[in-house]
ROLO-233207 format. One record per residue (C-alpha): x, y, z. Coordinates in steps of 0.02 Angstrom, whole numbers, plus 32768, in hexadecimal, padded with zeros to 4 digits. Example, Ala and Ser with C-alpha at 12.3 -4.5 7.8 and 13.67 -1.06 7.14 Angstrom:
82677F1F8186 82AC7FCB8165 
//
This chain:
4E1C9CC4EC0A 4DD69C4AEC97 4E0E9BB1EC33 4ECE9BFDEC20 4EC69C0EECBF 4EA39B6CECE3 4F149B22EC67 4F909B7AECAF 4F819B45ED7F 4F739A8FED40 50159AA6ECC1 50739AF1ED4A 502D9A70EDD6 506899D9ED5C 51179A2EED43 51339A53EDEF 51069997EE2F 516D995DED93 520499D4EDBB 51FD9996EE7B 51FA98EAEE5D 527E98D9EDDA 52FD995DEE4C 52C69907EF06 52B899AFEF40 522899F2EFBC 51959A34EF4F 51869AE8EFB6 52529B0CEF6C 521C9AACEEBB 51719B2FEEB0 52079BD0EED5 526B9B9FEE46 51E19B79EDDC 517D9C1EEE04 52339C80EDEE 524F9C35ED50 51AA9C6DED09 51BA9D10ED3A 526D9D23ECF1 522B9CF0EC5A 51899D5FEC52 51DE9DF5EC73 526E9DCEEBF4 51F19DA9EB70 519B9E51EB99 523A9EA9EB92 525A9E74EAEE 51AE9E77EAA5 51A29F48EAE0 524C9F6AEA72 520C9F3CE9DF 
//
């Protein structure tokens, strides 16, 4: 569970210098969409996992 973790904070660090860089916006308003995005797609994929 330790090593997901991990995975995941260095996944998410390289998308969110990636995502900054390619949009020249500020990294603070890059790391909001980012984080926003994954949660809009955790709690979709929830929803539709728990009706079936």
């Amino acid at each position: 569970m330790v090593s997901l973790c991990i995975v995941g904070i260095v996944t998410g660090f390289f998308l969110i210098h990636y995502r900054s860089q390619k949009t020249r916006v500020h990294w603070k308003v890059t790391i909001f969409q980012t984080i926003t995005i994954i949660i809009i797609a955790v709690t979709t994929s929830l929803l539709l996992g728990s009706s079936m």
